[in-house]
DRENTORKOL-3810 file (N, C-alpha, C; in nm, 4 decimals):
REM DRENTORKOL-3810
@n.u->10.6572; n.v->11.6549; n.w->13.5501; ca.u->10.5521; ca.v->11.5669; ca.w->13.5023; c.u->10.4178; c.v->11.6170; c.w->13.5549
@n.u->10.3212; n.v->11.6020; n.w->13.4297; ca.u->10.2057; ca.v->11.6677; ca.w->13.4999; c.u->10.1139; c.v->11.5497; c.w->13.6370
@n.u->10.0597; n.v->11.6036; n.w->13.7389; ca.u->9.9937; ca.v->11.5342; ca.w->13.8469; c.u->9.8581; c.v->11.5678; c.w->13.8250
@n.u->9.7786; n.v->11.6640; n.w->13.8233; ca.u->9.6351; ca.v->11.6962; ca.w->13.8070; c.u->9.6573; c.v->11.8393; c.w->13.8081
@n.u->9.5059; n.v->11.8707; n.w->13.8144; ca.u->9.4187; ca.v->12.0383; ca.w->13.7772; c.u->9.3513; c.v->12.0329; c.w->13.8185
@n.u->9.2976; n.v->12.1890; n.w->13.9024; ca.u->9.1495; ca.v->12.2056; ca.w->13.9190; c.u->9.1080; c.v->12.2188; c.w->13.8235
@n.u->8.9929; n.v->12.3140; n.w->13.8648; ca.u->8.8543; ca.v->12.3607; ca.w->13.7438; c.u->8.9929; c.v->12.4453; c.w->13.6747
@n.u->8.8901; n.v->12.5515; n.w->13.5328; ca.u->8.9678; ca.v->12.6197; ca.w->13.4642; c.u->8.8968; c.v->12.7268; c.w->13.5987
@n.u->9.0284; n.v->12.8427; n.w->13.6087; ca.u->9.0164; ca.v->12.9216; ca.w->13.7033; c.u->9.1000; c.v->13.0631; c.w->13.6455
@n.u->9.0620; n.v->13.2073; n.w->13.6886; ca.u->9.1172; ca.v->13.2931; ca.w->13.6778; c.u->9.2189; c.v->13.3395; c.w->13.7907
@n.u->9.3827; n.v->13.3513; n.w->13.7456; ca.u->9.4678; ca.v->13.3570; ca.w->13.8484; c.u->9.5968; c.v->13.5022; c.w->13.8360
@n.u->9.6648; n.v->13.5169; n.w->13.9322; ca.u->9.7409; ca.v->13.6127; ca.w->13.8693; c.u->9.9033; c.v->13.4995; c.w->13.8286
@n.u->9.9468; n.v->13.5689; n.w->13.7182; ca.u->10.0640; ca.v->13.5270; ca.w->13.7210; c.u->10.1821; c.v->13.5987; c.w->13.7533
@n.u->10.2904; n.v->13.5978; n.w->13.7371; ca.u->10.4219; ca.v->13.6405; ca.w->13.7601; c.u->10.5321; c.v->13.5798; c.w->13.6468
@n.u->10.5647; n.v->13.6967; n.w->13.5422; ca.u->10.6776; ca.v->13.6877; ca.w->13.5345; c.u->10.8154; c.v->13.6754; c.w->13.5457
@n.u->10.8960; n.v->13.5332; n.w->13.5864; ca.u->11.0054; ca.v->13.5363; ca.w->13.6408; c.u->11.1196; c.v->13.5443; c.w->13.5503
@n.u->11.1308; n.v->13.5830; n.w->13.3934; ca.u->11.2466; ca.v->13.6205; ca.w->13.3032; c.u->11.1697; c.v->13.6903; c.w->13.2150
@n.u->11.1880; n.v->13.8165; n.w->13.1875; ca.u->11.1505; ca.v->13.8655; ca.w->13.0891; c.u->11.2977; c.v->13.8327; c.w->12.9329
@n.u->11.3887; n.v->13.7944; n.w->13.0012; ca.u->11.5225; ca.v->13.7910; ca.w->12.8872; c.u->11.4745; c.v->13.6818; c.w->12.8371
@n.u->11.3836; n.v->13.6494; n.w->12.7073; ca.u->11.3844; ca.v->13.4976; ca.w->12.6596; c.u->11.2745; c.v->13.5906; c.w->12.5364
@n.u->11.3297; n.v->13.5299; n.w->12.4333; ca.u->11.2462; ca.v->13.5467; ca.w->12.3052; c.u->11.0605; c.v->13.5302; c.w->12.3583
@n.u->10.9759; n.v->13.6231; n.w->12.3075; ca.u->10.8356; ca.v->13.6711; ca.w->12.3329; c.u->10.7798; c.v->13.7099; c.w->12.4519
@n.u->10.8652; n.v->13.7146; n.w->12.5691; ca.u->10.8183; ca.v->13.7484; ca.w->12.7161; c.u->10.8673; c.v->13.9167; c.w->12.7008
@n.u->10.8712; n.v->14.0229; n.w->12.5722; ca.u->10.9121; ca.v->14.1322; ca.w->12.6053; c.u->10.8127; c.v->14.2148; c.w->12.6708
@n.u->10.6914; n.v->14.2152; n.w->12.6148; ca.u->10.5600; ca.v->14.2538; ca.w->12.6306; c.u->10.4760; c.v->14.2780; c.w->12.7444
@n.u->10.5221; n.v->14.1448; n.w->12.8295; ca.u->10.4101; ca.v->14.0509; ca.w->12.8926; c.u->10.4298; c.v->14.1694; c.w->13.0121
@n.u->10.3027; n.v->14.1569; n.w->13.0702; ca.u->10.3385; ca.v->14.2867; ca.w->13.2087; c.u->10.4195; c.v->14.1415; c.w->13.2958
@n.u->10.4944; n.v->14.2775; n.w->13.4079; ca.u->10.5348; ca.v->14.2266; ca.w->13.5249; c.u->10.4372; c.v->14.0562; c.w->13.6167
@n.u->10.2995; n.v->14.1563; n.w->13.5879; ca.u->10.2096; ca.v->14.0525; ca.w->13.6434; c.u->10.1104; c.v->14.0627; c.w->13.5826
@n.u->10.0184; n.v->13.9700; n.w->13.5311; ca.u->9.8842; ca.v->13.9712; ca.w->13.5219; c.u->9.7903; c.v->13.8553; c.w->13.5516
@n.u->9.6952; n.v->13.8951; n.w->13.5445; ca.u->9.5692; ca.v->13.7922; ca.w->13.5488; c.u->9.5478; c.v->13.7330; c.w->13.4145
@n.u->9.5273; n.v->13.5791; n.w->13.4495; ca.u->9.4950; ca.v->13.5097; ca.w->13.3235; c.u->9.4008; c.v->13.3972; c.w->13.3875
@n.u->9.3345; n.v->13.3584; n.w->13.2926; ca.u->9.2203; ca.v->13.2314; ca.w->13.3004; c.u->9.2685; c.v->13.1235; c.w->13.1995
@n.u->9.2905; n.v->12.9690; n.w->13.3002; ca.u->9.3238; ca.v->12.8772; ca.w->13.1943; c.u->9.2912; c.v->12.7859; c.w->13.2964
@n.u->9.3347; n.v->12.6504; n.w->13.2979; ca.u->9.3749; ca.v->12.5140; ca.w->13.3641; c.u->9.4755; c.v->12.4999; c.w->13.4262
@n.u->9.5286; n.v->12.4818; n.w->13.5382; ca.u->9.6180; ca.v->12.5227; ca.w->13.6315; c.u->9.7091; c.v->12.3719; c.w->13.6401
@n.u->9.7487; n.v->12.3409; n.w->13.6044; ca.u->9.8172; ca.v->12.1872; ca.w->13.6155; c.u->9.9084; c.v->12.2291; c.w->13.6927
@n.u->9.8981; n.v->12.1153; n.w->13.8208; ca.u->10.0207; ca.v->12.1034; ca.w->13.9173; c.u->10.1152; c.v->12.0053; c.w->13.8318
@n.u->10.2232; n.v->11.9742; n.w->13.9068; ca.u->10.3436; ca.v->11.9278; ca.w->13.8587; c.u->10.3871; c.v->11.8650; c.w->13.9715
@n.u->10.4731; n.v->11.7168; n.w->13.9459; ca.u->10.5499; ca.v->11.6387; ca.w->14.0451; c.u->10.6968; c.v->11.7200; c.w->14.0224
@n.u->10.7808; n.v->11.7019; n.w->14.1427; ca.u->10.9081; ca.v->11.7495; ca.w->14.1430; c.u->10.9648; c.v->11.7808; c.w->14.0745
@n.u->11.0293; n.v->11.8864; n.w->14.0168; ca.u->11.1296; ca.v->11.8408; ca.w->13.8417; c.u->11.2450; c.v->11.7713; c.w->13.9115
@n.u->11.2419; n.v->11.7171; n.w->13.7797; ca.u->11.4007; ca.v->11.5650; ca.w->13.7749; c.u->11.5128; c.v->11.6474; c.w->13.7186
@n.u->11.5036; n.v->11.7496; n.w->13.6796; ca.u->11.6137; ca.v->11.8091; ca.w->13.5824; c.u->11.6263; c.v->11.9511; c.w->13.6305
@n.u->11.7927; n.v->11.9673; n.w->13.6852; ca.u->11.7809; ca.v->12.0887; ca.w->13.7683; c.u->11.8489; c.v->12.2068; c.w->13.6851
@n.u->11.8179; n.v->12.2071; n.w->13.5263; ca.u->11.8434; ca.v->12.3154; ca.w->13.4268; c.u->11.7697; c.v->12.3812; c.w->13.4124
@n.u->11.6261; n.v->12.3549; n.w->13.4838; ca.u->11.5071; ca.v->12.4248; ca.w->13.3993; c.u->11.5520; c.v->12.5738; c.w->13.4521
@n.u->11.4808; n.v->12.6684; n.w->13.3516; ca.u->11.4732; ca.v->12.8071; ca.w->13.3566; c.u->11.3674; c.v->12.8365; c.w->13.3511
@n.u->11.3215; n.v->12.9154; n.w->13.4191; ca.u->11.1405; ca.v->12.9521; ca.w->13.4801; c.u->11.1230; c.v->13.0895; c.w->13.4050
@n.u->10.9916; n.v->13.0923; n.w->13.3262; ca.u->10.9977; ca.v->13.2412; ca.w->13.2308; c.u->10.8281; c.v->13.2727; c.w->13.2933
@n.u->10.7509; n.v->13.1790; n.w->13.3491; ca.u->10.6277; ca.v->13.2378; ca.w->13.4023; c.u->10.5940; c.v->13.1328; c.w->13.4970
@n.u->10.5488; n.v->13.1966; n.w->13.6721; ca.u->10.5421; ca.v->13.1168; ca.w->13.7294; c.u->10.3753; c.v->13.1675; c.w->13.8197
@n.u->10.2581; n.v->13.0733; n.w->13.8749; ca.u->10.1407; ca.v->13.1138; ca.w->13.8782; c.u->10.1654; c.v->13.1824; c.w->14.0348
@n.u->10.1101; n.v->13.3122; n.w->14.0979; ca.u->10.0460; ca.v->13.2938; ca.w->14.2749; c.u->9.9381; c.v->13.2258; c.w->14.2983
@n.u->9.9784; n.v->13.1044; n.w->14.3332; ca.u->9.8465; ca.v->12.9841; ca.w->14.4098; c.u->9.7479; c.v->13.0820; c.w->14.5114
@n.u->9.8247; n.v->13.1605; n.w->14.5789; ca.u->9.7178; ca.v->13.2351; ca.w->14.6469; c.u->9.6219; c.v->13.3176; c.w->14.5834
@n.u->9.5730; n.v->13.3308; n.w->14.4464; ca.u->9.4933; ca.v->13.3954; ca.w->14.3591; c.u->9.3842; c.v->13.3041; c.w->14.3070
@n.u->9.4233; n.v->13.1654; n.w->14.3394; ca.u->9.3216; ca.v->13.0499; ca.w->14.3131; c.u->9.3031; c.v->12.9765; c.w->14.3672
@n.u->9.2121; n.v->12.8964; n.w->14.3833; ca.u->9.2274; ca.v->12.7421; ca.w->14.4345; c.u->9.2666; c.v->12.6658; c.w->14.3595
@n.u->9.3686; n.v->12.5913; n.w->14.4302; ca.u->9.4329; ca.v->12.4649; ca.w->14.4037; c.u->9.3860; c.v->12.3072; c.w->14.4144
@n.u->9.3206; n.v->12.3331; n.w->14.5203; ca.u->9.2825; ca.v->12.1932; ca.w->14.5445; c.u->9.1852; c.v->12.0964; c.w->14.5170
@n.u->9.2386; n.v->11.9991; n.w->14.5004; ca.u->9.1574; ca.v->11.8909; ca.w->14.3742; c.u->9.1917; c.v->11.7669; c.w->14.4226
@n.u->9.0958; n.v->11.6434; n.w->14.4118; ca.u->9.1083; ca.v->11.5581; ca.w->14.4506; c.u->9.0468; c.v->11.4755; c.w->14.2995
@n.u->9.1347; n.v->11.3574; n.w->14.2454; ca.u->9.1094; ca.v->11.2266; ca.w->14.1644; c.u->9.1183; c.v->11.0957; c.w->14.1463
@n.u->9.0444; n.v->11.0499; n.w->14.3002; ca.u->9.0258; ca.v->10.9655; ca.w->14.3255; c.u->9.1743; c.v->10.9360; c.w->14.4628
@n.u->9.2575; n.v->10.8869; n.w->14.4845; ca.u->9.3637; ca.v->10.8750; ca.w->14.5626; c.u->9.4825; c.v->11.0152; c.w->14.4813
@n.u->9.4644; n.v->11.0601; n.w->14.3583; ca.u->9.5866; ca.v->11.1248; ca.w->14.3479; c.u->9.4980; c.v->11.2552; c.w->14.3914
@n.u->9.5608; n.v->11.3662; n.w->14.4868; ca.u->9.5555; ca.v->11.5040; ca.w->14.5120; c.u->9.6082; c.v->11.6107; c.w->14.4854
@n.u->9.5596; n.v->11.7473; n.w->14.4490; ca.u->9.6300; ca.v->11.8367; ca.w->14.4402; c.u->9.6163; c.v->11.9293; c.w->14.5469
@n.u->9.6933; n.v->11.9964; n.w->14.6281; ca.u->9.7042; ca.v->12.1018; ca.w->14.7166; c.u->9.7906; c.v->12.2511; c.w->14.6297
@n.u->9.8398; n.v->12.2236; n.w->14.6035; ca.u->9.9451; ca.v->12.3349; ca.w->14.5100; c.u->10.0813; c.v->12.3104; c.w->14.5245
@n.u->10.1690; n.v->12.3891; n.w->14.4870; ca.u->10.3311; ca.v->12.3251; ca.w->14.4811; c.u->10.4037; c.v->12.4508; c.w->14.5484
@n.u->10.3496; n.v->12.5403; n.w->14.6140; ca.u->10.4517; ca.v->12.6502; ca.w->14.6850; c.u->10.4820; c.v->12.7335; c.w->14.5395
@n.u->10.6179; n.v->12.7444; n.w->14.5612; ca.u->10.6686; ca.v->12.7850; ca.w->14.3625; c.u->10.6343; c.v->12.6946; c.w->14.3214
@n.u->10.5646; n.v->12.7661; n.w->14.1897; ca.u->10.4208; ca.v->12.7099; ca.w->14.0819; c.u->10.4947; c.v->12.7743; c.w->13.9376
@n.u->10.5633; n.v->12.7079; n.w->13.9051; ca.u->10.6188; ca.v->12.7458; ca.w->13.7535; c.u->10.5073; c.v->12.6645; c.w->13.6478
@n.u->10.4859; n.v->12.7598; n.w->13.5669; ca.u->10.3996; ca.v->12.7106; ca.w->13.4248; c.u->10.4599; c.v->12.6950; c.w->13.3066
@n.u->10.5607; n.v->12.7837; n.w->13.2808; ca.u->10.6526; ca.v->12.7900; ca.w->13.1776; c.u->10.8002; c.v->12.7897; c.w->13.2401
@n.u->10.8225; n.v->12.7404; n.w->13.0998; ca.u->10.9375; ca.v->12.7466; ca.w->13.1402; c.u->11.0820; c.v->12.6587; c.w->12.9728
@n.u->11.2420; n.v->12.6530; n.w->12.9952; ca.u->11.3247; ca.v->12.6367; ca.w->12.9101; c.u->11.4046; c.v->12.5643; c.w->12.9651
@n.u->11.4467; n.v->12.4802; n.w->12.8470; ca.u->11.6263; ca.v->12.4408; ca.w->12.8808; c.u->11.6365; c.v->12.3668; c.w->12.7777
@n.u->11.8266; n.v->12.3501; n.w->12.8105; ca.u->11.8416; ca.v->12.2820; ca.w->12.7053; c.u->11.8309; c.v->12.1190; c.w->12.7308
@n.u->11.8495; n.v->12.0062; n.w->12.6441; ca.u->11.8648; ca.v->11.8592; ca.w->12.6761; c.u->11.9173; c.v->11.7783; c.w->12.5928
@n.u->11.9650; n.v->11.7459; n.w->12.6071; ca.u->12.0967; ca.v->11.5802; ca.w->12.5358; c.u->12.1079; c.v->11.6688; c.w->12.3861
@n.u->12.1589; n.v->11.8292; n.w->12.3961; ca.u->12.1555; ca.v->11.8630; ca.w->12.2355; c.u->12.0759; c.v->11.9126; c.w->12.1632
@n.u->11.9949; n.v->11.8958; n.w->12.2516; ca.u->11.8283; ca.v->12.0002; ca.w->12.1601; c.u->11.7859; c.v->12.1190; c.w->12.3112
@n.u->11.6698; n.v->12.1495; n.w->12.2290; ca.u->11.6055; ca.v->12.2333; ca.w->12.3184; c.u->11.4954; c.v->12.2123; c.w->12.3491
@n.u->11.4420; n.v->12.2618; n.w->12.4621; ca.u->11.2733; ca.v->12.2064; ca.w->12.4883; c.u->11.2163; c.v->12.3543; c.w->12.5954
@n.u->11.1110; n.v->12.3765; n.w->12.5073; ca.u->11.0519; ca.v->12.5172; ca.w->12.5299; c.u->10.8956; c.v->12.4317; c.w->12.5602
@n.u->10.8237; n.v->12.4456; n.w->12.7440; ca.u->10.7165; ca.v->12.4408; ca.w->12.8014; c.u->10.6274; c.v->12.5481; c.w->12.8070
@n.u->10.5085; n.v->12.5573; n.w->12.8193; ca.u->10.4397; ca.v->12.6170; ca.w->12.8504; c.u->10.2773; c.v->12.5640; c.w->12.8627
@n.u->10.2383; n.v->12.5653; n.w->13.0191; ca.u->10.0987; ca.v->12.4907; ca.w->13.0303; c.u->9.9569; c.v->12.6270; c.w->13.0561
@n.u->10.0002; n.v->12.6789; n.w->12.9460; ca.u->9.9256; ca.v->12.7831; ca.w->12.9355; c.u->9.8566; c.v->12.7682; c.w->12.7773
@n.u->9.7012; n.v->12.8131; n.w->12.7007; ca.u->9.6694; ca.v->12.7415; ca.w->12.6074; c.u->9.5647; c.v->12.6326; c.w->12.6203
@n.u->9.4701; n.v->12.6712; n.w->12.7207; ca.u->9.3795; ca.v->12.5367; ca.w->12.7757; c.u->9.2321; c.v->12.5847; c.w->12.6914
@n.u->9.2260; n.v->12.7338; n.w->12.7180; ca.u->9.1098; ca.v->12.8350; ca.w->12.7047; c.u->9.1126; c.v->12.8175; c.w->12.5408
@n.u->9.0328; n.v->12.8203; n.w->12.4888; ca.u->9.0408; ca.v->12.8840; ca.w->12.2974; c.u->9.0373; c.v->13.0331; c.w->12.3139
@n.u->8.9830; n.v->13.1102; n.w->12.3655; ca.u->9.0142; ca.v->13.2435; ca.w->12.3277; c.u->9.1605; c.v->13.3007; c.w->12.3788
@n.u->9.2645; n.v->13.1938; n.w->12.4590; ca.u->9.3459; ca.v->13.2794; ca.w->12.4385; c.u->9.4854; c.v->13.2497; c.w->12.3277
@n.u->9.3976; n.v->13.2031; n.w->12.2195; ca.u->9.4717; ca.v->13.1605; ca.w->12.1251; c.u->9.4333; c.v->13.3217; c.w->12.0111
@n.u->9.3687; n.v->13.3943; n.w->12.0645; ca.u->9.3370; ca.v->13.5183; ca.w->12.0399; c.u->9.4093; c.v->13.6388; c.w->12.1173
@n.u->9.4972; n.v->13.5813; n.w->12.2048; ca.u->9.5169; ca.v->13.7129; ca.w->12.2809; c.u->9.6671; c.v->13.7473; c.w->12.2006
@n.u->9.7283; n.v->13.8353; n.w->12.2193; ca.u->9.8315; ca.v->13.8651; ca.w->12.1409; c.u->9.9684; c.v->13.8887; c.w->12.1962
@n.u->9.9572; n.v->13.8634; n.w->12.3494; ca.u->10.0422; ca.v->13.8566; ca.w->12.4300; c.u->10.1170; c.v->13.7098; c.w->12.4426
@n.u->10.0202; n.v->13.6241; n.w->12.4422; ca.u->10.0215; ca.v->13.4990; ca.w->12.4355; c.u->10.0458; c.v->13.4068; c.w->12.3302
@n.u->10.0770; n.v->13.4827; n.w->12.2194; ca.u->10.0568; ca.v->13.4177; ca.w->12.0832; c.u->10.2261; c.v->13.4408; c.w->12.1172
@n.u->10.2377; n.v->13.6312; n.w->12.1118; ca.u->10.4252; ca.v->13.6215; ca.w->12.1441; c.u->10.4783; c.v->13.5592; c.w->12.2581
@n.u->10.4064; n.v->13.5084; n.w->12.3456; ca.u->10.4933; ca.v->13.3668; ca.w->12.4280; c.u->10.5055; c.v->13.2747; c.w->12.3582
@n.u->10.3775; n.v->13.2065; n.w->12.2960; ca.u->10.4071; ca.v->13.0918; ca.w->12.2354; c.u->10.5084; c.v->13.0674; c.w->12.0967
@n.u->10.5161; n.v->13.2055; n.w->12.0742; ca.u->10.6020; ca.v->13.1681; ca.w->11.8941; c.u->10.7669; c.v->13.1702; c.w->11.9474
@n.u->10.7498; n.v->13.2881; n.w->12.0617; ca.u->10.8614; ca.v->13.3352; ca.w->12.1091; c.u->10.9617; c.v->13.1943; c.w->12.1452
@n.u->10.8715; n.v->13.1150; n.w->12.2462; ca.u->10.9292; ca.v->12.9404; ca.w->12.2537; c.u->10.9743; c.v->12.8874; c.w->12.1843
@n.u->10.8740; n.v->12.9021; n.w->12.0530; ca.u->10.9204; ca.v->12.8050; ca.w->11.9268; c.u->11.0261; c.v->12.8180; c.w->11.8424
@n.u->11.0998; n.v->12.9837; n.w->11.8690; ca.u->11.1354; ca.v->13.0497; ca.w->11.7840; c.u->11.3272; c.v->12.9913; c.w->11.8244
@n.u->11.2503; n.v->13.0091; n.w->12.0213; ca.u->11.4024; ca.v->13.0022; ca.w->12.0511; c.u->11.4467; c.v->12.7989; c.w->12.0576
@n.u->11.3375; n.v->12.7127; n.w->12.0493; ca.u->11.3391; ca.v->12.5450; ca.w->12.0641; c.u->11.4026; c.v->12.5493; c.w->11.8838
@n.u->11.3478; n.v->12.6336; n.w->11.8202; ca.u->11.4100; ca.v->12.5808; ca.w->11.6573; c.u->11.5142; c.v->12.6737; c.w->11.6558
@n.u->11.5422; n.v->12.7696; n.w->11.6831; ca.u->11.6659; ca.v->12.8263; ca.w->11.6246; c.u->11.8124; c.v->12.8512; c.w->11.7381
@n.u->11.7616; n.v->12.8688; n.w->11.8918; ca.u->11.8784; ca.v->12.8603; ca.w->11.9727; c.u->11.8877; c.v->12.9784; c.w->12.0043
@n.u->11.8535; n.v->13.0960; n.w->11.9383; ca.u->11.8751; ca.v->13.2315; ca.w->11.9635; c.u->11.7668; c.v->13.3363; c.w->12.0755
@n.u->11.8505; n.v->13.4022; n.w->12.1785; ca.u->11.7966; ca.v->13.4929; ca.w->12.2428; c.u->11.7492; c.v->13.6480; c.w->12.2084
@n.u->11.7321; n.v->13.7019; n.w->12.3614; ca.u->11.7320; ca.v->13.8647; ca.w->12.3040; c.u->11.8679; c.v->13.9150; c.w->12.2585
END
């Protein structure tokens, strides 16, 4: 569940599965600029992590009013699984408009959609 965000910030990420429909591309690591949304605990211990942020490349910390953000240690942004029969493909990446231009990012995002509607891998 999302908790808050800093500013939009430039960070490095980390690829943690390249095996998942549109992550063939993506380097090992790169730098990206977006909105960094922390996350409360996950409730559901299926998730599969396909991109996860280094907090040490940004600041994290944010304050909104009594709720805070410090960062979450492992910082997953994306991510899969399945649920009650369907599928559900995340990704809190997509904050920026130009990187609805980048082409790396377009094959993450279709790559999700491709595998939430049809079920199929590499």
């Amino acid at each position: 569940m999302f908790k808050i965000h800093p500013t939009i910030q430039t960070a490095y990420l980390k690829v943690e599965d390249k095996n998942f429909p549109g992550m063939e591309r993506l380097p090992a690591k790169f730098l990206w600029t977006d909105e960094w949304y922390e996350f409360s605990p996950a409730v559901s211990k299926d998730l599969h992590f396909l991109i996860s942020i280094d907090e040490k490349t940004y600041n994290p910390n944010v304050k909104w009013g009594t709720n805070e953000g410090k960062g979450m240690g492992f910082h997953p942004i994306s991510w899969y699984h399945t649920y009650d029969g369907g599928r559900a493909f995340y990704t809190a990446m997509g904050h920026v408009p130009q990187n609805f231009s980048d082409p790396l990012f377009l094959d993450h995002l279709f790559g999700g959609i491709y595998w939430a509607a049809t079920g199929k891998g590499l």
